[in-house]
mmCIF file as Biopython writes it, N, C-alpha, C and O atoms, coordinates in Angstrom:
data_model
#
loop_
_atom_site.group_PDB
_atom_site.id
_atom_site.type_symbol
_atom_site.label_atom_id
_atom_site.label_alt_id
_atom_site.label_comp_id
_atom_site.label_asym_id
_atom_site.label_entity_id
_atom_site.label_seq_id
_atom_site.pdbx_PDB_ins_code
_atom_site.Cartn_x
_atom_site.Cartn_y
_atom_site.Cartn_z
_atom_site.occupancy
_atom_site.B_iso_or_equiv
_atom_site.auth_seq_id
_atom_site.auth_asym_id
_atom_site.pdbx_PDB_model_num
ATOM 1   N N  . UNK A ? 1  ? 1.442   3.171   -31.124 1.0 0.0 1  A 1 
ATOM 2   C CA . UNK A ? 1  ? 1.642   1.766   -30.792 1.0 0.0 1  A 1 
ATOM 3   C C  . UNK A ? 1  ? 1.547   1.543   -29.279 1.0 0.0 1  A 1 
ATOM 4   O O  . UNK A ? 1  ? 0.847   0.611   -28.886 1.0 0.0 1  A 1 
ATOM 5   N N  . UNK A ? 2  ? 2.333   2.488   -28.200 1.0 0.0 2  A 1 
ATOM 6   C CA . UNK A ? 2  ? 2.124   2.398   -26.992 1.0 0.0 2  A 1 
ATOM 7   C C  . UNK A ? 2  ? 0.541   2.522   -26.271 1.0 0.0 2  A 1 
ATOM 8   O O  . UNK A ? 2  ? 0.236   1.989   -25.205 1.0 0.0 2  A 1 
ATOM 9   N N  . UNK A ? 3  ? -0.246  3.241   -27.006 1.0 0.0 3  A 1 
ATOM 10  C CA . UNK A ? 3  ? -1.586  3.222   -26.182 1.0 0.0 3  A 1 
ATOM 11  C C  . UNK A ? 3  ? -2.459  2.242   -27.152 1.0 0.0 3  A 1 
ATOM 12  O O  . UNK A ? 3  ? -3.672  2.445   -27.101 1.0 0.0 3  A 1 
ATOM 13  N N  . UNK A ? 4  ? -2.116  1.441   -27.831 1.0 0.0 4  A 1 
ATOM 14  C CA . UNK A ? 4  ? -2.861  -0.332  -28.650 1.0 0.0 4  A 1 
ATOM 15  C C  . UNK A ? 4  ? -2.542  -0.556  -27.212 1.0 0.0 4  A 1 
ATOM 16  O O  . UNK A ? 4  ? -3.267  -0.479  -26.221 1.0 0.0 4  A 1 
ATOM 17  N N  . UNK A ? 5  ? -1.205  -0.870  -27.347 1.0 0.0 5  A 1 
ATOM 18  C CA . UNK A ? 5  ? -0.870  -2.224  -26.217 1.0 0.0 5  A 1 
ATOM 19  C C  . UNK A ? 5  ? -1.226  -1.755  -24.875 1.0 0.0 5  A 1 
ATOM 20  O O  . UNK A ? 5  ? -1.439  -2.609  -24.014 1.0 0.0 5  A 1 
ATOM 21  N N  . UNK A ? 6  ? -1.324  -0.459  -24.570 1.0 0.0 6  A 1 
ATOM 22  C CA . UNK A ? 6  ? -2.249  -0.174  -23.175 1.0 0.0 6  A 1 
ATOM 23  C C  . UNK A ? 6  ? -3.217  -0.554  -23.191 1.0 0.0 6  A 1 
ATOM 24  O O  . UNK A ? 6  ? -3.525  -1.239  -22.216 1.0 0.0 6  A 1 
ATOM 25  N N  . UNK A ? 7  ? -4.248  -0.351  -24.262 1.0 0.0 7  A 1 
ATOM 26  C CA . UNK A ? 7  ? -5.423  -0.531  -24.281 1.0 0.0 7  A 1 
ATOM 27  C C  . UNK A ? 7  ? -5.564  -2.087  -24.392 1.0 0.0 7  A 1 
ATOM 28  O O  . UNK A ? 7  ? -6.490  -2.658  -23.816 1.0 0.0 7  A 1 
ATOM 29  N N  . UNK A ? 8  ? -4.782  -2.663  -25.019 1.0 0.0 8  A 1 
ATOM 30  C CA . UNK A ? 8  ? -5.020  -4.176  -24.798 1.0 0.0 8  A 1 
ATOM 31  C C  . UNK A ? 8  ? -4.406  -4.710  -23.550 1.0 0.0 8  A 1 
ATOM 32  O O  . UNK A ? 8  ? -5.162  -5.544  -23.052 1.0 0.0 8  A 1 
ATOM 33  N N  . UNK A ? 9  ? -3.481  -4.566  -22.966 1.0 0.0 9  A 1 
ATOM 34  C CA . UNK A ? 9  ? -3.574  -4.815  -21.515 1.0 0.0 9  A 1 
ATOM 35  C C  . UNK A ? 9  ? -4.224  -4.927  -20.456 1.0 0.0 9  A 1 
ATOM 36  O O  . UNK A ? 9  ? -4.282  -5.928  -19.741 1.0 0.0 9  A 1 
ATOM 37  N N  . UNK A ? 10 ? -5.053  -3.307  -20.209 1.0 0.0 10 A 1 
ATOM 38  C CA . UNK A ? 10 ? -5.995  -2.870  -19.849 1.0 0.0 10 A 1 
ATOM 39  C C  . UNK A ? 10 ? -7.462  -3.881  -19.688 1.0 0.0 10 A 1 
ATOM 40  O O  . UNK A ? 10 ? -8.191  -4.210  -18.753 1.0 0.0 10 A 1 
ATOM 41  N N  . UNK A ? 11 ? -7.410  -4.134  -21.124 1.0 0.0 11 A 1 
ATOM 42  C CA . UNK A ? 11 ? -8.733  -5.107  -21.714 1.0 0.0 11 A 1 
ATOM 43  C C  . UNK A ? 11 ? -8.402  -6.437  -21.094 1.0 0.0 11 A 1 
ATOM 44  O O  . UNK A ? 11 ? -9.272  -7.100  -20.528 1.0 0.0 11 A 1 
ATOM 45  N N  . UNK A ? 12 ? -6.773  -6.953  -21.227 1.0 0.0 12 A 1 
ATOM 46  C CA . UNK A ? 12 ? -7.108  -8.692  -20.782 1.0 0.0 12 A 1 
ATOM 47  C C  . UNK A ? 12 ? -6.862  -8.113  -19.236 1.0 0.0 12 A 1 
ATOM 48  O O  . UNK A ? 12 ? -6.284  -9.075  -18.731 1.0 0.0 12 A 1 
ATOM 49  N N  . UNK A ? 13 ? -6.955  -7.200  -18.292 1.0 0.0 13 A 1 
ATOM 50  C CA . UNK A ? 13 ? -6.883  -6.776  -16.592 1.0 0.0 13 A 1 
ATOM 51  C C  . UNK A ? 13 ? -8.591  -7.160  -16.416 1.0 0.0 13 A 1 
ATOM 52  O O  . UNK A ? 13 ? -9.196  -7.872  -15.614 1.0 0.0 13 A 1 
ATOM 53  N N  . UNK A ? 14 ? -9.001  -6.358  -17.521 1.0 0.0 14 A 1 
ATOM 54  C CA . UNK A ? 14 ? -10.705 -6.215  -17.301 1.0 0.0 14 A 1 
ATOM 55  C C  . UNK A ? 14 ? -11.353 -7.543  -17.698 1.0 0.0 14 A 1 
ATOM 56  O O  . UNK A ? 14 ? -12.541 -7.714  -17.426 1.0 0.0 14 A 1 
ATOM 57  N N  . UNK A ? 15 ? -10.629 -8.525  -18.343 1.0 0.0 15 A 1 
ATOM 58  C CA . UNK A ? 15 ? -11.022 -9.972  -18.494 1.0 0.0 15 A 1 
ATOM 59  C C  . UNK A ? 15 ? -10.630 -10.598 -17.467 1.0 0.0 15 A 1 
ATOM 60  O O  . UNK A ? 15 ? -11.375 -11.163 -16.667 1.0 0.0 15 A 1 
ATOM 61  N N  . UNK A ? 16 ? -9.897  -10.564 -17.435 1.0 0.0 16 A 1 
ATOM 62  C CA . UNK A ? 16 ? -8.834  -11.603 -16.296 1.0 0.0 16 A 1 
ATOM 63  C C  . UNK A ? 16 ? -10.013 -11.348 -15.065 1.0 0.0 16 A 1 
ATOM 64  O O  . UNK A ? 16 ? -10.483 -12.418 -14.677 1.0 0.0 16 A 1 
ATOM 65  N N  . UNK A ? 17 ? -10.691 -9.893  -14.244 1.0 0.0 17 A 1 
ATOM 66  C CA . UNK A ? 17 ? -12.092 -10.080 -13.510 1.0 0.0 17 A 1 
ATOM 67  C C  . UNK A ? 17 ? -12.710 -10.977 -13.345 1.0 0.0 17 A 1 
ATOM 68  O O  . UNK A ? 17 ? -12.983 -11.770 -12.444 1.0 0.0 17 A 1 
ATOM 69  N N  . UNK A ? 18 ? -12.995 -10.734 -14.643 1.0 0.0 18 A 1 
ATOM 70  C CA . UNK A ? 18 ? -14.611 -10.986 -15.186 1.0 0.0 18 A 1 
ATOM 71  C C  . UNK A ? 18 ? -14.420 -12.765 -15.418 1.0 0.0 18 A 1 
ATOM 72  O O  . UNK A ? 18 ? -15.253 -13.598 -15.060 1.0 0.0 18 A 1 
ATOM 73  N N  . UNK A ? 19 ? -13.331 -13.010 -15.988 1.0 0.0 19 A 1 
ATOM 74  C CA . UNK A ? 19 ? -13.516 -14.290 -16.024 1.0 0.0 19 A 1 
ATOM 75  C C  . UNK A ? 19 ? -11.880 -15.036 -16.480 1.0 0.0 19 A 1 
ATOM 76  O O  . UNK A ? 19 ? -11.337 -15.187 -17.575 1.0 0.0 19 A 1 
ATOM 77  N N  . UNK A ? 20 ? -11.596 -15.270 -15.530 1.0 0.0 20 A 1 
ATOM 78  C CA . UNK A ? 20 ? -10.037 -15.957 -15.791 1.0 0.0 20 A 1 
ATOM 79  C C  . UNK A ? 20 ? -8.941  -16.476 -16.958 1.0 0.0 20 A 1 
ATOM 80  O O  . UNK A ? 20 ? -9.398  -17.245 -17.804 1.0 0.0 20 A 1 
ATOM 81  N N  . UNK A ? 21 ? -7.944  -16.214 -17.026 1.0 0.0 21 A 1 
ATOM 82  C CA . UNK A ? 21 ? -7.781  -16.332 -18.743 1.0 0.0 21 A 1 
ATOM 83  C C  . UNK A ? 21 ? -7.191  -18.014 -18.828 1.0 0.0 21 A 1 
ATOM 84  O O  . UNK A ? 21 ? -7.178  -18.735 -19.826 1.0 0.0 21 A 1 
ATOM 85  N N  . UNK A ? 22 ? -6.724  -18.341 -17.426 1.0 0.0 22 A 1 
ATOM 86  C CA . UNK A ? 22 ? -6.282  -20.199 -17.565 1.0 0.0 22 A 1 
ATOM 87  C C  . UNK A ? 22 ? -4.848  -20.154 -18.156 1.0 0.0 22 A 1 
ATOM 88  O O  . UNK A ? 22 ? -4.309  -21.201 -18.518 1.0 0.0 22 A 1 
ATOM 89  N N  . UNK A ? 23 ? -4.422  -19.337 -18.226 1.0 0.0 23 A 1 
ATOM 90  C CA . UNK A ? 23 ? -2.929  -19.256 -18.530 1.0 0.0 23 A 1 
ATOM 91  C C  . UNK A ? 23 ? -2.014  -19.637 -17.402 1.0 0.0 23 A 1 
ATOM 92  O O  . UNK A ? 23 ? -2.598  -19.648 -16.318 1.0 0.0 23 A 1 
ATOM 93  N N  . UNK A ? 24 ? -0.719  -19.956 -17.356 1.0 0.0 24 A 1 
ATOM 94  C CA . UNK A ? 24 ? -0.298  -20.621 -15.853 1.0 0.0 24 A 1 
ATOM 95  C C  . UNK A ? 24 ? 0.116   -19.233 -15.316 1.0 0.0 24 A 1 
ATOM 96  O O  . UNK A ? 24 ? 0.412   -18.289 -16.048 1.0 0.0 24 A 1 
ATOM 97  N N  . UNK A ? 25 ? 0.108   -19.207 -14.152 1.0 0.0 25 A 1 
ATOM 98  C CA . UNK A ? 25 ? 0.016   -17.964 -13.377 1.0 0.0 25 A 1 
ATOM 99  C C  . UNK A ? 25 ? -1.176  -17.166 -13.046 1.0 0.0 25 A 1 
ATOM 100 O O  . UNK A ? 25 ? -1.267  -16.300 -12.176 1.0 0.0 25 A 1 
ATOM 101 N N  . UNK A ? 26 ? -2.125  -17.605 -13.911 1.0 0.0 26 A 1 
ATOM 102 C CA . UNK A ? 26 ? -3.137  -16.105 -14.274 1.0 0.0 26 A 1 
ATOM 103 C C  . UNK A ? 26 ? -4.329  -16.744 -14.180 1.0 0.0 26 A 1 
ATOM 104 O O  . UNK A ? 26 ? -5.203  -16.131 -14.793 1.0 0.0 26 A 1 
ATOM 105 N N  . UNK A ? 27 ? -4.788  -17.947 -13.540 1.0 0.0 27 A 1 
ATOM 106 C CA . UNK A ? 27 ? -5.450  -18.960 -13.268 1.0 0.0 27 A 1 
ATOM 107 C C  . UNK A ? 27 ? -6.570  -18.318 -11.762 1.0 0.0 27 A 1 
ATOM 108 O O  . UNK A ? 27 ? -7.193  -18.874 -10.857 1.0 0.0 27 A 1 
ATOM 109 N N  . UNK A ? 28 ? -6.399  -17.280 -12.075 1.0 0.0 28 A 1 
ATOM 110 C CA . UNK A ? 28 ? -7.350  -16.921 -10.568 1.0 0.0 28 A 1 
ATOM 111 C C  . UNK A ? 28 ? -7.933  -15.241 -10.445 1.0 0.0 28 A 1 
ATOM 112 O O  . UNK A ? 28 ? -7.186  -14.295 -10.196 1.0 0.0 28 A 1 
ATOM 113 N N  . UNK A ? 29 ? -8.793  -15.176 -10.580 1.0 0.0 29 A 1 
ATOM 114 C CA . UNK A ? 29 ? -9.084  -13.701 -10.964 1.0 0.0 29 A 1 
ATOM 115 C C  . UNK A ? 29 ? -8.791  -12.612 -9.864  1.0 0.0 29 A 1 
ATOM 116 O O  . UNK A ? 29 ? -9.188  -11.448 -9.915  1.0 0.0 29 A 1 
ATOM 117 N N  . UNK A ? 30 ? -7.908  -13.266 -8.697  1.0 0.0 30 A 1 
ATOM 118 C CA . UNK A ? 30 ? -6.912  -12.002 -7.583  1.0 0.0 30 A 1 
ATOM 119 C C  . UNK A ? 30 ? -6.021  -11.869 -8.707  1.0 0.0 30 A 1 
ATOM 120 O O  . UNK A ? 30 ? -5.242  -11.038 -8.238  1.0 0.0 30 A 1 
ATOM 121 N N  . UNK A ? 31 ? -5.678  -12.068 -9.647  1.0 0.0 31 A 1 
ATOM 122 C CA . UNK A ? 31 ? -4.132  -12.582 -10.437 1.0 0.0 31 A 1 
ATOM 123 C C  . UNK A ? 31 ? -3.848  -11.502 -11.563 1.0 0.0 31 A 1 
ATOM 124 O O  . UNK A ? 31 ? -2.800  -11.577 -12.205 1.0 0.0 31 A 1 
ATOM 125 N N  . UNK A ? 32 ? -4.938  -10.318 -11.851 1.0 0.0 32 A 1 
ATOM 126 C CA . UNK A ? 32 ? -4.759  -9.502  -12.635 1.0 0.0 32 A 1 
ATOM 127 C C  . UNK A ? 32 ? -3.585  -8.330  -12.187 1.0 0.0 32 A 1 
ATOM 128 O O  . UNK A ? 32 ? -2.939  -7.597  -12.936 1.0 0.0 32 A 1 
ATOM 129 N N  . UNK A ? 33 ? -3.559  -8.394  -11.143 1.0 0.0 33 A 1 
ATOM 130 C CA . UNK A ? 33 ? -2.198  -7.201  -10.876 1.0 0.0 33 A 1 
ATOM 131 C C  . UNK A ? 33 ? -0.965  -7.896  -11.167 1.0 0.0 33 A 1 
ATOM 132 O O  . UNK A ? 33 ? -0.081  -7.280  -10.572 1.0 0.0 33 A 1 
ATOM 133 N N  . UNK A ? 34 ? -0.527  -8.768  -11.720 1.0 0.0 34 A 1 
ATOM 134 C CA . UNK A ? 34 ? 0.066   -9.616  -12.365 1.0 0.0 34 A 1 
ATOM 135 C C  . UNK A ? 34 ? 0.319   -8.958  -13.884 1.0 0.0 34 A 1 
ATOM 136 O O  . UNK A ? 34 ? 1.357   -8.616  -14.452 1.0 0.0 34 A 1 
ATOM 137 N N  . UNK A ? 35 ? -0.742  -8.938  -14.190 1.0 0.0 35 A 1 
ATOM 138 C CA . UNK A ? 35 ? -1.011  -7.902  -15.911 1.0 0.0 35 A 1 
ATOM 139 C C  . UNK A ? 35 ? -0.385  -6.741  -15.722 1.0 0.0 35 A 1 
ATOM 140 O O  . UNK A ? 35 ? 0.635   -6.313  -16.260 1.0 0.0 35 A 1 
ATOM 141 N N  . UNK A ? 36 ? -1.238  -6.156  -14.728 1.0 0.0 36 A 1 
ATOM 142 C CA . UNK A ? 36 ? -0.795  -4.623  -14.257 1.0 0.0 36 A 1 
ATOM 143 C C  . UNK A ? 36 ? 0.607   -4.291  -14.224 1.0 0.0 36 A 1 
ATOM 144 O O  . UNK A ? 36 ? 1.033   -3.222  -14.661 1.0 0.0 36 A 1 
ATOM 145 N N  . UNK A ? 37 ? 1.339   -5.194  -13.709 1.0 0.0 37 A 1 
ATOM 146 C CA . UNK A ? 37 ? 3.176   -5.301  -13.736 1.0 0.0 37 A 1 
ATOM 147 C C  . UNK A ? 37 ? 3.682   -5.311  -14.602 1.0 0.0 37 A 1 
ATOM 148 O O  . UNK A ? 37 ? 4.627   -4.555  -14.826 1.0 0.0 37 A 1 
ATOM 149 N N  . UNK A ? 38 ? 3.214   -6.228  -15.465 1.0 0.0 38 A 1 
ATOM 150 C CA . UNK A ? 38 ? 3.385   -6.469  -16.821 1.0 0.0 38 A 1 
ATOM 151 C C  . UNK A ? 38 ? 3.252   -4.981  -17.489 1.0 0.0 38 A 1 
ATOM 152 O O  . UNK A ? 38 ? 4.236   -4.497  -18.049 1.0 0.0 38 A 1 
ATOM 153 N N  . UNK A ? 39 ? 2.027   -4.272  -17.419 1.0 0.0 39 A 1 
ATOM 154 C CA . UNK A ? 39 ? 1.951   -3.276  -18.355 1.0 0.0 39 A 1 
ATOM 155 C C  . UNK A ? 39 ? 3.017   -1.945  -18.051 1.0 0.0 39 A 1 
ATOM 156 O O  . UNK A ? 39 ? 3.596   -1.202  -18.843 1.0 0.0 39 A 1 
ATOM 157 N N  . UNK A ? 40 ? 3.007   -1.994  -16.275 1.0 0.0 40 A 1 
ATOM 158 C CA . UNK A ? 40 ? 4.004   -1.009  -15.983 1.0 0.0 40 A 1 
ATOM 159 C C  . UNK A ? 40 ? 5.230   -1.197  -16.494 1.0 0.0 40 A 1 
ATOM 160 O O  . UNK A ? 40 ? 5.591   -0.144  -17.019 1.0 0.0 40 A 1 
ATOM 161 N N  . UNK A ? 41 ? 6.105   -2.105  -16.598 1.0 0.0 41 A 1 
ATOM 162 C CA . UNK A ? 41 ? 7.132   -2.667  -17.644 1.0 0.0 41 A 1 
ATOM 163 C C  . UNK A ? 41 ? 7.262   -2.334  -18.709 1.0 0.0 41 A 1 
ATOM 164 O O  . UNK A ? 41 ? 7.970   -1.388  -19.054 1.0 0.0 41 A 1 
ATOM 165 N N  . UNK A ? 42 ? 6.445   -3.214  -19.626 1.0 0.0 42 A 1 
ATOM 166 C CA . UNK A ? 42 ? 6.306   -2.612  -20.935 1.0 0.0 42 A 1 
ATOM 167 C C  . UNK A ? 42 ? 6.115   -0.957  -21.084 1.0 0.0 42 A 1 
ATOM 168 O O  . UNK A ? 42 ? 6.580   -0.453  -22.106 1.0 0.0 42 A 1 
ATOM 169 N N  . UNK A ? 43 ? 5.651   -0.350  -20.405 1.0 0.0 43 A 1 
ATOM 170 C CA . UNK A ? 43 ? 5.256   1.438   -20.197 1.0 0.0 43 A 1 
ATOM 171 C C  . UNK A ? 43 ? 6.916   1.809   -20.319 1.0 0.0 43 A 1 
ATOM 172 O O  . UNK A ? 43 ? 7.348   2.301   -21.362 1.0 0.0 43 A 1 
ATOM 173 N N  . UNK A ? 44 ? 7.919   1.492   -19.010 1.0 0.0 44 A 1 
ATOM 174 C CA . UNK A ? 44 ? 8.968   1.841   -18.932 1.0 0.0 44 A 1 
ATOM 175 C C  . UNK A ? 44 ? 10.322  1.183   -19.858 1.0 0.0 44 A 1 
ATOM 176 O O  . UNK A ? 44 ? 11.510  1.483   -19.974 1.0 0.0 44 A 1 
ATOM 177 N N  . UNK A ? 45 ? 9.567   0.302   -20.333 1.0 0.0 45 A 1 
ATOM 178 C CA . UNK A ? 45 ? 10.620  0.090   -21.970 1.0 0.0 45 A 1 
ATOM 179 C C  . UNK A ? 45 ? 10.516  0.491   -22.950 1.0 0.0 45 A 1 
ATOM 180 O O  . UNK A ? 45 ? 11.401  0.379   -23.798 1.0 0.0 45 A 1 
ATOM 181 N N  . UNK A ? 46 ? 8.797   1.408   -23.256 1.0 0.0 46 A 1 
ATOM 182 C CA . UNK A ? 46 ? 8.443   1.975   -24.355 1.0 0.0 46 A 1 
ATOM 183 C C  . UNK A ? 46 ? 9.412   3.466   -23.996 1.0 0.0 46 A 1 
ATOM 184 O O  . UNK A ? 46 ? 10.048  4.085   -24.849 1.0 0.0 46 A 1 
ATOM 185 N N  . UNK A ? 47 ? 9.366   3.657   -23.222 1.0 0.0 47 A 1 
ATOM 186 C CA . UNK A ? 47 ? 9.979   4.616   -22.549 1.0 0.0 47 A 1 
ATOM 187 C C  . UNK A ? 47 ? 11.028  5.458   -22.923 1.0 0.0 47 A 1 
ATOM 188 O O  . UNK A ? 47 ? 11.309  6.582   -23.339 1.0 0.0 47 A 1 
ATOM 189 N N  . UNK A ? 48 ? 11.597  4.071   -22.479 1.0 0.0 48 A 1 
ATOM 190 C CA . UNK A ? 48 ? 13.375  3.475   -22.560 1.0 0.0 48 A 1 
ATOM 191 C C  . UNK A ? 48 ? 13.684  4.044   -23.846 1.0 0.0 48 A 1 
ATOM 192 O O  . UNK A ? 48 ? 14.281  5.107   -24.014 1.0 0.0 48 A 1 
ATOM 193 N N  . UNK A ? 49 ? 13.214  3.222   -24.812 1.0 0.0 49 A 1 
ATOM 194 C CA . UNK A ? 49 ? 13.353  3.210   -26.224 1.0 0.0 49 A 1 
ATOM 195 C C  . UNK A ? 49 ? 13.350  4.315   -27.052 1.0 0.0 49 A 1 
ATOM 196 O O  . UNK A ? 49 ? 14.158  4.549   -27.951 1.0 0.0 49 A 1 
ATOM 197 N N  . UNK A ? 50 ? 12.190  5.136   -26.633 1.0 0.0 50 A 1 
ATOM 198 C CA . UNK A ? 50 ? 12.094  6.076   -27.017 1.0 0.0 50 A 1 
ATOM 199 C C  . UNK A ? 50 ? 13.371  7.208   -26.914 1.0 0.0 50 A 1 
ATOM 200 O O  . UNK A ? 50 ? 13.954  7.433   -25.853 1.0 0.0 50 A 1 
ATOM 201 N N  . UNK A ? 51 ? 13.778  8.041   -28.520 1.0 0.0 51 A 1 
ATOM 202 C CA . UNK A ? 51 ? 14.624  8.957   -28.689 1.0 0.0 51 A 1 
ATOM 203 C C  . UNK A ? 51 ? 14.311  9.957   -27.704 1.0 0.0 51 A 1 
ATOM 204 O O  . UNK A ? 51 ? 14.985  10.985  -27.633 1.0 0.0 51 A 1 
#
């Protein structure tokens, strides 16, 4: 389950480039390390969680 949601992260970083997703915040394609935070997060709660 943890490397889906990498890999889909990953994928809207590599959209967000290429062409902006218009979401509020994320409205500008400097704006993908924004995602990137996001995924480091989620990384360290999958983490967390884990036994």
């Amino acid at each position: 389950m943890s490397k889906a949601l990498t890999l889909l992260l990953l994928l809207a970083m590599c959209v967000q480039v290429i062409k902006p997703l218009g979401c509020p915040g994320l409205r500008q394609r400097r704006d993908f390390w924004k995602i990137a935070v996001l995924a480091i997060v989620v990384m360290m709660l999958t983490v967390l969680v884990r036994p």
